[in-house]
Every structure is written in structure tokens, then in C-alpha cells.
C-alpha positions as CSV (number, residue, x, y, z in Angstrom):
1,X,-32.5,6.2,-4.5
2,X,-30.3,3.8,-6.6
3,X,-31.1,3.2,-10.4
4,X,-30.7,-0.5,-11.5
5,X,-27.2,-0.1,-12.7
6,X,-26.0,1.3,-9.5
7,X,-27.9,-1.3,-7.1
8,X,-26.5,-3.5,-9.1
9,X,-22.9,-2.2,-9.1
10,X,-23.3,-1.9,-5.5
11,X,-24.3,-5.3,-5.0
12,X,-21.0,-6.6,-6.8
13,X,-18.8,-4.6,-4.9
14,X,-20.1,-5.2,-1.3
15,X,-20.2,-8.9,-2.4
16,X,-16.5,-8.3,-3.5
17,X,-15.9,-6.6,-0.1
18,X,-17.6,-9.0,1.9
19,X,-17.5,-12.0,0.6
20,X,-15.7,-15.6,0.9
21,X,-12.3,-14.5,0.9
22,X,-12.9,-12.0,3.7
23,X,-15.3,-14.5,5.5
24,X,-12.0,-16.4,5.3
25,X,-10.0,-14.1,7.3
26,X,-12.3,-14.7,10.2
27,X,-14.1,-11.6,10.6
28,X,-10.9,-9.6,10.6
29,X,-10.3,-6.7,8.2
30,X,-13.2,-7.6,6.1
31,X,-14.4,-4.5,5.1
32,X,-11.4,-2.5,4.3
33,X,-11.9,-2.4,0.4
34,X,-14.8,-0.4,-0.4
35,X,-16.0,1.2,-3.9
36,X,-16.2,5.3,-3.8
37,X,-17.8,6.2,-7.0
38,X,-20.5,9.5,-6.7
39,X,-23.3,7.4,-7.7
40,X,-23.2,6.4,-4.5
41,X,-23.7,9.7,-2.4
42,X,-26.8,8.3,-0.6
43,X,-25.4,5.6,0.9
44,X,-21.5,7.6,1.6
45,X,-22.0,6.2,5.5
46,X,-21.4,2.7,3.7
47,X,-18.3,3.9,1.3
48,X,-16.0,6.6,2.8
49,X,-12.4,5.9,3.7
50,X,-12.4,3.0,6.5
51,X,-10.3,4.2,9.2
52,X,-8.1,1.2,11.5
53,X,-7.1,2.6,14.6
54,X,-5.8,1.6,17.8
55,X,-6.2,-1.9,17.0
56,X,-4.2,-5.4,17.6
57,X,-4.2,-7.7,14.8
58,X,-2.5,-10.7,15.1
59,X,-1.4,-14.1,13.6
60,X,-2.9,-14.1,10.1
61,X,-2.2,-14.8,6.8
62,X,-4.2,-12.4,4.4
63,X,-3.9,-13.8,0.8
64,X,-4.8,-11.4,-2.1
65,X,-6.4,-8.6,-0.4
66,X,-7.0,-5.4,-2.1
67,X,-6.7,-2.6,0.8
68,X,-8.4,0.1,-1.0
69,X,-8.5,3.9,0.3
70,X,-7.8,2.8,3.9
71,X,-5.9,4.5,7.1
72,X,-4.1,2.6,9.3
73,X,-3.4,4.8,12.3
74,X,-2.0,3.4,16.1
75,X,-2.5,-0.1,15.1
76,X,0.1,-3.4,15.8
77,X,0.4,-5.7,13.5
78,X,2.1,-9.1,15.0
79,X,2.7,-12.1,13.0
80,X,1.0,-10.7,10.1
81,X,1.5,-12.2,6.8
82,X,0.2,-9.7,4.0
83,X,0.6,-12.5,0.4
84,X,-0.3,-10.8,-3.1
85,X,-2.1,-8.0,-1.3
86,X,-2.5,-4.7,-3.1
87,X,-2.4,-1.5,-0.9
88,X,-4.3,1.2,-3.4
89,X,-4.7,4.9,-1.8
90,X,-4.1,4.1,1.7
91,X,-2.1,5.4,4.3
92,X,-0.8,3.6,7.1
93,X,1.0,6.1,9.8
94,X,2.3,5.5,13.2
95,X,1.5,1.9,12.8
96,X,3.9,-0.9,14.9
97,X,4.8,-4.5,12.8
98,X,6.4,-7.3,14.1
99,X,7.3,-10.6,12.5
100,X,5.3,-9.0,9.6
101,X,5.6,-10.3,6.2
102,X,4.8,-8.6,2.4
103,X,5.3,-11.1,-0.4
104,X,4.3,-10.2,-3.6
105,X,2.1,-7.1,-2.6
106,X,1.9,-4.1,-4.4
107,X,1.4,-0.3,-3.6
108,X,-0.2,2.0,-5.5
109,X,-0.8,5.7,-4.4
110,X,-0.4,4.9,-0.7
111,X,1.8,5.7,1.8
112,X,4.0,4.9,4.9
113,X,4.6,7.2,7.4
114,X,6.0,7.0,11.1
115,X,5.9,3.4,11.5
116,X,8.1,1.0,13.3
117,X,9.1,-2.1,11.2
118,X,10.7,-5.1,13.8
119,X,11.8,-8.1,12.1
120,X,10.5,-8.4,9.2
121,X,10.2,-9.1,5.4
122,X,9.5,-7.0,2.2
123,X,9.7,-9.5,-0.8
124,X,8.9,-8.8,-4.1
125,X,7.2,-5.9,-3.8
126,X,6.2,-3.3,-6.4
127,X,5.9,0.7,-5.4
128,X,3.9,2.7,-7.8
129,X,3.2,6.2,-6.8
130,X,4.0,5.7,-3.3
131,X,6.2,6.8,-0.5
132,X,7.7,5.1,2.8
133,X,8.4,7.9,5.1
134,X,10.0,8.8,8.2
135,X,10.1,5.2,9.7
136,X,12.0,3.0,11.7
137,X,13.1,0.0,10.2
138,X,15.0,-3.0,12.7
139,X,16.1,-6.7,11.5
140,X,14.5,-6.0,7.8
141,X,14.7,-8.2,5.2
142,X,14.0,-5.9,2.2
143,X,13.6,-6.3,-1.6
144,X,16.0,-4.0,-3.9
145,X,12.5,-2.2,-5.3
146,X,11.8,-1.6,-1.6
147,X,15.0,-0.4,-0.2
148,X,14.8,2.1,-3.1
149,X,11.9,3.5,-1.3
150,X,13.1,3.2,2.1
151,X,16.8,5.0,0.9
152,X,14.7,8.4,-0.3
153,X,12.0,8.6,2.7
154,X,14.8,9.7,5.5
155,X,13.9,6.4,7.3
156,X,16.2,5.0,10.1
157,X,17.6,1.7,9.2
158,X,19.2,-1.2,11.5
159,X,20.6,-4.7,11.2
160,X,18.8,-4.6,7.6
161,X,19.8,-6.5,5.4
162,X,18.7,-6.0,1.5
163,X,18.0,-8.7,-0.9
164,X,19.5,-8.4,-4.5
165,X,19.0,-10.1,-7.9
166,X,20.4,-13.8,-8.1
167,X,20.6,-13.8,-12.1
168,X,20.8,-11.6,-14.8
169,X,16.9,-11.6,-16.0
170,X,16.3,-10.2,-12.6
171,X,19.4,-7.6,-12.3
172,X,18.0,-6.6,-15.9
173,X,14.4,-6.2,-14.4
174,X,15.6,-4.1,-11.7
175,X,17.7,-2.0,-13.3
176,X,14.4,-1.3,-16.1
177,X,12.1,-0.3,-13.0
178,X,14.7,2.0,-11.6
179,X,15.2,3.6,-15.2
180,X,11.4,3.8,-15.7
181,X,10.9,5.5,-12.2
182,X,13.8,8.2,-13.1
183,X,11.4,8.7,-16.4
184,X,8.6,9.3,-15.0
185,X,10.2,11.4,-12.0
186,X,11.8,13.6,-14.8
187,X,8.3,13.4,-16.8
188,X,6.6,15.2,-13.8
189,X,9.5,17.7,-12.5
190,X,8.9,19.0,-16.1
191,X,5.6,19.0,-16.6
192,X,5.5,20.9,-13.1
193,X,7.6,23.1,-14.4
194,X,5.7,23.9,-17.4
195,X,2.6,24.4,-15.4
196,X,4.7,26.8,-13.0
197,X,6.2,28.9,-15.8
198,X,2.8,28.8,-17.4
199,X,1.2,30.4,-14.0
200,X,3.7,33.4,-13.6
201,X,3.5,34.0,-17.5
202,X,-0.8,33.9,-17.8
């Protein structure tokens, strides 16, 4: 049983999960964000990882989304246009996208794996913690931040064409995300290698 607090936090986030925006997207994908908190361990049927698989979505526009802790596995995406979505510790493997676009989206702690990209369009999109893997890219239209990501996952790349800065306010925005990634890479190869020459010392 639920104390107030919880019901209460409960109600917000299946109204958040459920509500007008995703009544707006016709039925479709209208659960995918969902709150996992402990508090919550009676009702964990309601709030584990949603899983998409071996589905067909087509022909929509999903505006501001937040695609929380979600798999995408075996599903086509056609005519898909994903606007100021966020993409926060999901994973989306062996998924097929055509026509696709991502403007404006961000990803946070999730990953691409083993996907097939046909003809479409990455713009303006942040990568935070995340990888893009393994994948087959064809007629892309990509974002500098994005072919960063796609250049270090070993993905095959065709007929892609990348998009880079128009003026100097963005070159100088680019060129701070790329030295703030190196800082944080170099941040974590050394704290792993304190915590490794920590181990074999203790």
C-alpha cells in the first residue's frame, strides 16, 4: 500500500505519461515514459522498462516526448518525425528508420545499436552519455555533434552527408562540446584508473 505522498507522486507521473500530449499521438507510444522510483515496488507490473518490439510505426510527428528507460528492439520506424524529444536510458537495437527525422532531440544515457538508418535526418541533436553503435547509416543527413558519435561507434556510412556550422557562434559552440567531451572522457579514464590502481594496491 501507497502512503499519500507516493499516490500522489504516482498520480502525477501517470498523468504525465498518459496524458494530452500522448492522447495526441493517437494512442501510439503513449506509455513509453514511465517513473521507476522503489516506492513503487507494489505496483513494478505498472513501472518496469517498456519494451517495443516487432512493431510498425508509421507517419507521425512526436513533438517533445521524453522516451524514458525504453527498448526499442525489431521495430520500423517510417516517416517518423521525433521534434524536441529526449531519449533518457533507452536502448534502441536492431531497429529499421526510414524517412525518419530527429530535430532538436537529446540523448541521455541511451544507446544505438545494430540499426539501419535510410534517408534520414539528425539535426541539432545533443549526445550526453550515449553511444551509436554498430549501425548502418544510408542518405543521412547528420549534425557535426552526431557524426561525432557515429565516427567512434564503427558504424557503416553511405551517401552521408554531414552538416557543419554556418557562423562562428556556432563553430565556437562546437568546438566547446567537443573540448568538454574530451574532459570528461579524460576525467573518467582517470578516475578508472585510480579505482584500478586502488584495487591491486588494497
Amino acid at each position: 500500500m501507497l502512503d499519500a505522498n507516493s499516490q500522489l507522486l504516482y498520480s502525477v507521473f501517470e498523468l504525465a505519461t498518459t496524458g494530452s500530449k500522448a492522447h495526441r499521438l493517437g494512442g501510439n507510444m503513449n506509455t513509453l515514459t514511465r517513473f521507476i522510483n522503489p516506492v513503487f515496488e507494489n505496483n513494478l507490473d505498472e513501472t518496469k522498462y517498456e519494451i517495443i518490439e516487432n512493431e510498425s510505426i508509421k507517419s507521425n510527428i512526436l513533438e517533445g516526448l521524453s522516451i524514458s528507460g525504453s527498448l526499442f528492439s525489431l521495430t520500423t520506424f517510417t516517416d517518423v518525425t521525433f521534434k524536441s524529444c529526449v531519449f533518457f536510458a533507452s536502448r534502441i537495437e536492431n531497429c529499421t528508420f526510414v524517412n525518419c527525422n530527429f530535430i532538436d532531440c537529446k540523448f541521455e544515457f541511451s544507446h544505438i545499436a545494430h540499426s539501419d538508418f535510410e534517408s534520414c535526418n539528425f539535426e541539432n541533436c545533443e549526445w550526453e552519455f550515449s553511444s551509436f553503435k554498430s549501425s548502418s547509416l544510408n542518405h543521412i543527413k547528420i549534425d557535426v555533434k552526431t557524426q561525432l558519435e557515429i565516427n567512434r561507434g564503427g558504424n557503416t556510412q553511405q551517401n552521408c552527408l554531414a552538416i557543419m556550422p554556418t557562423n562562428w557562434l556556432e563553430a565556437e559552440a562546437l568546438q566547446d562540446a567537443i573540448d568538454s567531451r574530451v574532459e570528461i572522457e579524460e576525467g573518467h579514464n582517470e578516475w578508472g584508473t585510480k579505482l584500478l590502481n586502488f584495487l591491486k594496491a588494497a
